[in-house]
FIKEPA-471014 format. One record per atom (N, C-alpha, C): atom name; residue in one letter; x, y, z; residue number from 1. Coordinates in steps of 0.001 Angstrom, whole numbers. Each point is the difference from the previous one (the first is absolute). Example, Ala and Ser with C-alpha at 12.3 -4.5 7.8 and 13.67 -1.06 7.14 Angstrom:
residues 2
+-------+--------+---------+---------+---------+-----+
| atome | residu |      xx |      yy |      zz | num |
+-------+--------+---------+---------+---------+-----+
|     N |      a |   13190 |   -5690 |    7800 |   1 |
|    CA |      a |    -890 |    1190 |       0 |   1 |
|     C |      a |     900 |    1200 |       0 |   1 |
|     N |      s |    -350 |    1050 |    -720 |   2 |
|    CA |      s |     820 |    1190 |      60 |   2 |
|     C |      s |    -770 |    1090 |     730 |   2 |
+-------+--------+---------+---------+---------+-----+
***
This chain:
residues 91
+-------+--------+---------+---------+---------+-----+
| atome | residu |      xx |      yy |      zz | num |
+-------+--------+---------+---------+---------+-----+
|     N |      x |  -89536 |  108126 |  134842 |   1 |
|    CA |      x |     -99 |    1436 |     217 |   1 |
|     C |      x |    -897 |     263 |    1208 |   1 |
|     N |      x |     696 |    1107 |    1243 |   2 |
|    CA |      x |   -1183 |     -48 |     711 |   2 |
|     C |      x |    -697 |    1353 |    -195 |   2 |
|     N |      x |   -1029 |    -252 |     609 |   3 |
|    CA |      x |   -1021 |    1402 |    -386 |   3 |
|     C |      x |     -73 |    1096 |    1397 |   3 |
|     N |      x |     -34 |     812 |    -300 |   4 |
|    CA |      x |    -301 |    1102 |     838 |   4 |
|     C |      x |   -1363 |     781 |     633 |   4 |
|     N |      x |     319 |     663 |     951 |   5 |
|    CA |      x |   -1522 |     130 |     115 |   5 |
|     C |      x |    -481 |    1209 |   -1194 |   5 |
|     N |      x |     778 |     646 |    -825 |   6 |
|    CA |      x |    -114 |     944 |    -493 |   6 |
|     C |      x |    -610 |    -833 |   -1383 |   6 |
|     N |      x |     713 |   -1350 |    -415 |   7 |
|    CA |      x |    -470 |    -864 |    -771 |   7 |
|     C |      x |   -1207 |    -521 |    -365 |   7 |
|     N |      x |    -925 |     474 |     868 |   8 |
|    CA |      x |   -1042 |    -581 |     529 |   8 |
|     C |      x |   -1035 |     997 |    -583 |   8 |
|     N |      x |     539 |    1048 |    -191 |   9 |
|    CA |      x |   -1159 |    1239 |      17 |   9 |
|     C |      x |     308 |     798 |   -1370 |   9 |
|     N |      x |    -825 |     -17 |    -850 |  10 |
|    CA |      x |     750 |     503 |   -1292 |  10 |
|     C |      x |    -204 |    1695 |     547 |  10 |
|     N |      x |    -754 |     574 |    -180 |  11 |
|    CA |      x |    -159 |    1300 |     427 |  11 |
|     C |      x |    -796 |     702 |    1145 |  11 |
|     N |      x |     251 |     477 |    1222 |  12 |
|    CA |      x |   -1248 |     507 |     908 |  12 |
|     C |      x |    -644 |    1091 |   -1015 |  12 |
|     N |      x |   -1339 |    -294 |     466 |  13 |
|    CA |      x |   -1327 |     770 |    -588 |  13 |
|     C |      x |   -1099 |       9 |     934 |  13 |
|     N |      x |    -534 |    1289 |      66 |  14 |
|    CA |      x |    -679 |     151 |    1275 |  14 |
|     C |      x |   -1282 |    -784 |    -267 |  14 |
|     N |      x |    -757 |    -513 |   -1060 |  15 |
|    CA |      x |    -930 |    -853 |    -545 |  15 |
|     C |      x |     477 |   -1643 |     270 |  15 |
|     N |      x |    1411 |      27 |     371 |  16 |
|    CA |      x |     -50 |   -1971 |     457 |  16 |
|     C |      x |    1130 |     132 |    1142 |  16 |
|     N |      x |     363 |     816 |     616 |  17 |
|    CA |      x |     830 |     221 |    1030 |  17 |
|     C |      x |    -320 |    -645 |    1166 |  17 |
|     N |      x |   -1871 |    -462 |     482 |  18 |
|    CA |      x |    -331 |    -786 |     793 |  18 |
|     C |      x |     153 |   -1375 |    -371 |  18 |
|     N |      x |     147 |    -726 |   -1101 |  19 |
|    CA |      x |    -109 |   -1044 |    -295 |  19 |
|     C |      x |    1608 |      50 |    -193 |  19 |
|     N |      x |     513 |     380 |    -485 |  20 |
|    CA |      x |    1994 |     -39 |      68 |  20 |
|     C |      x |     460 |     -86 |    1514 |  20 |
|     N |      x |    -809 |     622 |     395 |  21 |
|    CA |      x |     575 |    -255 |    1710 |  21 |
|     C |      x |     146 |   -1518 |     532 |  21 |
|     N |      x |   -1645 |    -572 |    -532 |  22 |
|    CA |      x |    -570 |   -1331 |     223 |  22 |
|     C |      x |    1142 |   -1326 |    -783 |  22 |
|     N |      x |     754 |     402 |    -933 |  23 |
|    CA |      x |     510 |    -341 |    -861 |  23 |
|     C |      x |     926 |    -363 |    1239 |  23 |
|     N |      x |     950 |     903 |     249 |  24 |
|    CA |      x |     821 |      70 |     801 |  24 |
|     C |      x |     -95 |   -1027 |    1014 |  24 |
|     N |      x |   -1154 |     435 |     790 |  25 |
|    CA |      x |    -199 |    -829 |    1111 |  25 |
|     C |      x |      49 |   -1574 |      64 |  25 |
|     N |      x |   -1046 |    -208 |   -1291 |  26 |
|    CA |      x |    -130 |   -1516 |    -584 |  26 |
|     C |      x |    1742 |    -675 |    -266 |  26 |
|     N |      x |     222 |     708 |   -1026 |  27 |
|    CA |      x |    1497 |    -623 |     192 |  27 |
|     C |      x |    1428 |     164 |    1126 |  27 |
|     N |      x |   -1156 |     517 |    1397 |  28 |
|    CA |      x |    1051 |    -231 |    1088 |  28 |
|     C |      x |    1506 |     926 |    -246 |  28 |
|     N |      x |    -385 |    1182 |    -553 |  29 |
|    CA |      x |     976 |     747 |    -109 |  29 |
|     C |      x |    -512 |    1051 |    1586 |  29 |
|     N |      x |   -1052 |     398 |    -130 |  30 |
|    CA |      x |    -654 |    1033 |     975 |  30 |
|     C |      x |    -752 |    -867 |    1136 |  30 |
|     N |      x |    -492 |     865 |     974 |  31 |
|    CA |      x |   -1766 |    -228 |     440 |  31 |
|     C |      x |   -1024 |     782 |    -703 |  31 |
|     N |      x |   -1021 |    -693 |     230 |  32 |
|    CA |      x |    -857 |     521 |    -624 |  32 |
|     C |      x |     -73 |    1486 |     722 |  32 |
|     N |      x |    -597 |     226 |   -1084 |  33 |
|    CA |      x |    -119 |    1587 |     460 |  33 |
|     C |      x |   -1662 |     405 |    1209 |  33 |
|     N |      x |     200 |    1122 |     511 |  34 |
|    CA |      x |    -982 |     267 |     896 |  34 |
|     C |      x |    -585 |    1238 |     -79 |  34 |
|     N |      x |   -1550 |     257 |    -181 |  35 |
|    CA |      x |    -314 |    1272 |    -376 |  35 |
|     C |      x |    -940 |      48 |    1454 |  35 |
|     N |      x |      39 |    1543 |     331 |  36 |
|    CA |      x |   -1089 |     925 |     413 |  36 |
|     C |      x |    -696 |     827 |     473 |  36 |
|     N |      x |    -912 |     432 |    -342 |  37 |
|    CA |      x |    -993 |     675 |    -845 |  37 |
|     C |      x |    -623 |     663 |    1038 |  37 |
|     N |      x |     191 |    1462 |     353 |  38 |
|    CA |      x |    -776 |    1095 |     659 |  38 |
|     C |      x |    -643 |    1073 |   -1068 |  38 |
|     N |      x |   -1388 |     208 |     175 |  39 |
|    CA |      x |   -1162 |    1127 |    -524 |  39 |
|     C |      x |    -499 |     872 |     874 |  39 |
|     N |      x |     531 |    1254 |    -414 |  40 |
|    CA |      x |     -61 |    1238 |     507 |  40 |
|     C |      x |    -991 |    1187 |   -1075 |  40 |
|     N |      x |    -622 |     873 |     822 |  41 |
|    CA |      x |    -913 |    1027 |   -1211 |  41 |
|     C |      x |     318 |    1271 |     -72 |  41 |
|     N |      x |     471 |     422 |    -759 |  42 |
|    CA |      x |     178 |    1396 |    -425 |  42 |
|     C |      x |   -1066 |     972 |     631 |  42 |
|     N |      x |     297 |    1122 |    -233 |  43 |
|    CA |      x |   -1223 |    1089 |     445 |  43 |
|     C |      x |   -1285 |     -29 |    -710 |  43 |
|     N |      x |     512 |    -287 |    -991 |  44 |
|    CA |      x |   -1589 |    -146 |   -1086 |  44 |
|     C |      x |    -474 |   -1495 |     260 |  44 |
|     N |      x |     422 |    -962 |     799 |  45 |
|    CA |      x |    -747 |   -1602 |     -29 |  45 |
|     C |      x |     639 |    -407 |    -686 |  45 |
|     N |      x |     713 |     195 |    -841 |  46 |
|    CA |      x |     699 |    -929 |    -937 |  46 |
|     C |      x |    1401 |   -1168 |     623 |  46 |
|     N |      x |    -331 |   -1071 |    -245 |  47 |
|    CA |      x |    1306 |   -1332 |     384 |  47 |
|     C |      x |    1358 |     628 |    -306 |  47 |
|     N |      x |     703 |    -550 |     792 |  48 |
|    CA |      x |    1288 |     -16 |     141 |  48 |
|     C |      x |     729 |    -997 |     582 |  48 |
|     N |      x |     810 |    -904 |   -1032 |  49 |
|    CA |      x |     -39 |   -1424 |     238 |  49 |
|     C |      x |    1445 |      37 |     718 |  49 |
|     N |      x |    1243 |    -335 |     961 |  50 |
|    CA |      x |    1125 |    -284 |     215 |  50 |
|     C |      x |     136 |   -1351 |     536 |  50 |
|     N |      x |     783 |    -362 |   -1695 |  51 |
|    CA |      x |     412 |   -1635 |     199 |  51 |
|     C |      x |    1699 |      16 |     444 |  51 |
|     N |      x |     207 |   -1018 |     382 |  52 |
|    CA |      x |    1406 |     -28 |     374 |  52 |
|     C |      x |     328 |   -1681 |    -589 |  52 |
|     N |      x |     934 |     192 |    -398 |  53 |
|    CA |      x |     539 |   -1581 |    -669 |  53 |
|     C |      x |    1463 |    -248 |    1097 |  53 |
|     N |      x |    -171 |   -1239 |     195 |  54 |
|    CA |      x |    1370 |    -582 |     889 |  54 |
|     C |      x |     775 |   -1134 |      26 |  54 |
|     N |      x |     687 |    -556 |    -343 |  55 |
|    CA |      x |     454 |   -1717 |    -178 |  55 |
|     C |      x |    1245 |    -306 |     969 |  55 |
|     N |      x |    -275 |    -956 |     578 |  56 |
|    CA |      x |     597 |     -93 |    1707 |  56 |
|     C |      x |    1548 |    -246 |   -1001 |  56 |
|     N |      x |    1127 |     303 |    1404 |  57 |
|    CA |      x |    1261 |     279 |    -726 |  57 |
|     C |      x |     512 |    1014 |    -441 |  57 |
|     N |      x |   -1071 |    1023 |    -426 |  58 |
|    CA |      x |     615 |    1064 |    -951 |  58 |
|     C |      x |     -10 |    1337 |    1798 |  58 |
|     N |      x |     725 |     951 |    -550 |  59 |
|    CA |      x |    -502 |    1035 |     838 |  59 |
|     C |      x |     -56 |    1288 |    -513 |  59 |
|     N |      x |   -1421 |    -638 |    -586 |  60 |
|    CA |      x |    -486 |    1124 |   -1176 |  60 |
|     C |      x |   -2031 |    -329 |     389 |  60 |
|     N |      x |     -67 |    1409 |    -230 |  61 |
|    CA |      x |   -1704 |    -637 |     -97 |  61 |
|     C |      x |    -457 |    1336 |    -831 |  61 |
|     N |      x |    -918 |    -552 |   -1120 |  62 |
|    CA |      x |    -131 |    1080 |   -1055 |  62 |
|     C |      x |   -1632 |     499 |      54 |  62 |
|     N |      x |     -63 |    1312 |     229 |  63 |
|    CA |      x |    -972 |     775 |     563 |  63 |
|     C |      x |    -758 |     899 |   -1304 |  63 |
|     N |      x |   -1274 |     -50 |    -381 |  64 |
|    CA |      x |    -261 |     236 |    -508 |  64 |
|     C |      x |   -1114 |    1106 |    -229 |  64 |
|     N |      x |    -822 |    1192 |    -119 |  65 |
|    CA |      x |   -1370 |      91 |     268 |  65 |
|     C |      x |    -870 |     649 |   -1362 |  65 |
|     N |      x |   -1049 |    -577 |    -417 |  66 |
|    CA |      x |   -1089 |     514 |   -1058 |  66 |
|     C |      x |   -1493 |    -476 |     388 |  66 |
|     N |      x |    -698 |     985 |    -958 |  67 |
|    CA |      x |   -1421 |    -228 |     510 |  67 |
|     C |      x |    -137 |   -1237 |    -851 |  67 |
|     N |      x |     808 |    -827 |    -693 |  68 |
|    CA |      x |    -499 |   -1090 |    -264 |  68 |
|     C |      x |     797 |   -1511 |     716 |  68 |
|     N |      x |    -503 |    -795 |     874 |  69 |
|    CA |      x |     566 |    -983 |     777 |  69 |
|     C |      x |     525 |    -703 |   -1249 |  69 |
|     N |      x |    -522 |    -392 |    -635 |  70 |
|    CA |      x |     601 |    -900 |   -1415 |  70 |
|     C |      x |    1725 |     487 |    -225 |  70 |
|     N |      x |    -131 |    1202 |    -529 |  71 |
|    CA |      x |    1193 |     629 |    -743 |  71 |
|     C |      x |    1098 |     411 |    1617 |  71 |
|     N |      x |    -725 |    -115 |     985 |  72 |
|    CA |      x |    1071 |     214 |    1279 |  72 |
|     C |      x |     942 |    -624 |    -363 |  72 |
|     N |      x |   -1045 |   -1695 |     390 |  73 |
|    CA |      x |     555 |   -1047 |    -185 |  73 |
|     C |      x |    1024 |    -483 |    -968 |  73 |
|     N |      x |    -376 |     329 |   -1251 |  74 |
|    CA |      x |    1257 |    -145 |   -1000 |  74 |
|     C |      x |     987 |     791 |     447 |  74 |
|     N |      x |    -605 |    1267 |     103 |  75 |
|    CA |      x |    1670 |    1224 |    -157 |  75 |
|     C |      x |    1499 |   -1193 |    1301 |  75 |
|     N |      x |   -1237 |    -132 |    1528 |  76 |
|    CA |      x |    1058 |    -697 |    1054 |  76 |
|     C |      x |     628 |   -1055 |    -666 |  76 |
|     N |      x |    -634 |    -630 |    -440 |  77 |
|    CA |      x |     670 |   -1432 |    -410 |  77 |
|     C |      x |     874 |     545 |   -1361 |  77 |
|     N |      x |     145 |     889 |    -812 |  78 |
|    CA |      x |     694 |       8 |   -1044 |  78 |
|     C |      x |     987 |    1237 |     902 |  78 |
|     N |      x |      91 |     -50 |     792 |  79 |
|    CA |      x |    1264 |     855 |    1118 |  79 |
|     C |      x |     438 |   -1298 |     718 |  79 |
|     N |      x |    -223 |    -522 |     743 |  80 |
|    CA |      x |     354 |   -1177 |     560 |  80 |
|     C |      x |     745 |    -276 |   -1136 |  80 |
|     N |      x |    -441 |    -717 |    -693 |  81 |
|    CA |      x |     717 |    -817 |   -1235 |  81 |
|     C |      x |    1353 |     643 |    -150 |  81 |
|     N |      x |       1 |     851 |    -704 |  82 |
|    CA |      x |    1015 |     892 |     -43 |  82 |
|     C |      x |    1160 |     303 |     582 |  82 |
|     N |      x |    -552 |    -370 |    1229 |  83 |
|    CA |      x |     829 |      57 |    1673 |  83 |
|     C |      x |     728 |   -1294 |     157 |  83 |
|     N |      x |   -1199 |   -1317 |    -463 |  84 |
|    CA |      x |    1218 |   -1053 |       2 |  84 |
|     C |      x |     434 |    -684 |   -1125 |  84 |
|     N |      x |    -180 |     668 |   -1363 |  85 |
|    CA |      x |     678 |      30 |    -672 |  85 |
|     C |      x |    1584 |     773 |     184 |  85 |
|     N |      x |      62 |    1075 |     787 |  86 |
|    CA |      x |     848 |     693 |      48 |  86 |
|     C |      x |    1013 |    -344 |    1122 |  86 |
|     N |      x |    -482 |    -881 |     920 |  87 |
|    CA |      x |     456 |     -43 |    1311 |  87 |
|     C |      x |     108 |   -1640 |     301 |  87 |
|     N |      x |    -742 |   -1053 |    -815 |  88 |
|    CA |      x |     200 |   -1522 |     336 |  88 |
|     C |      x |    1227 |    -115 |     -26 |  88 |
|     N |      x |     915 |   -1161 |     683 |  89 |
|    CA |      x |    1161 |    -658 |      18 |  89 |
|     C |      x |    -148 |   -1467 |      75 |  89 |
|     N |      x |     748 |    -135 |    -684 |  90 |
|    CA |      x |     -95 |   -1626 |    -464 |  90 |
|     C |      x |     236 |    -813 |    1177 |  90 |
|     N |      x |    -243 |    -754 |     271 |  91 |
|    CA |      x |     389 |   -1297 |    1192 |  91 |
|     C |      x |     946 |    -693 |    -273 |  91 |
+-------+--------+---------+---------+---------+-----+
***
């Protein structure tokens, strides 16, 4: 039986969507993925994080922005994912 890349990933979840990516990559389905990371301040001082997630091949890059860099980071990578879940083609 062969496996798919969809095989690979039981469910995207924005809590392991960075490490499912990694998944990917490791088993040479993807590249690794590529993040980053611009901080910008609101009027009041407050952060404003815009991450961008990208994995060479695709022509997609998933854009993200919150005052928390952490949760950027997930939201891009659990959009990415999504993207090549939706969009990989087999070799």
């Amino acid at each position: 039986m062969l496996f798919t890349v969809r095989d690979e990933i039981d469910e995207p979840t924005v809590e392991m969507a960075i490490n499912q990516l990694e998944i990917l990559a490791r088993r040479d389905y993807i590249a690794m993925s590529e993040y980053e990371y611009r901080e910008e301040h609101d009027a009041d001082g407050n952060p404003i994080w815009f991450v961008s997630c990208k994995v060479e091949g695709f022509d997609f890059i998933a854009s993200i922005n919150s005052s928390s860099k952490k949760k950027a980071k997930k939201q891009a990578a659990l959009e990415m994912l999504n993207y090549v879940l939706e969009n990989y083609e087999e070799g």
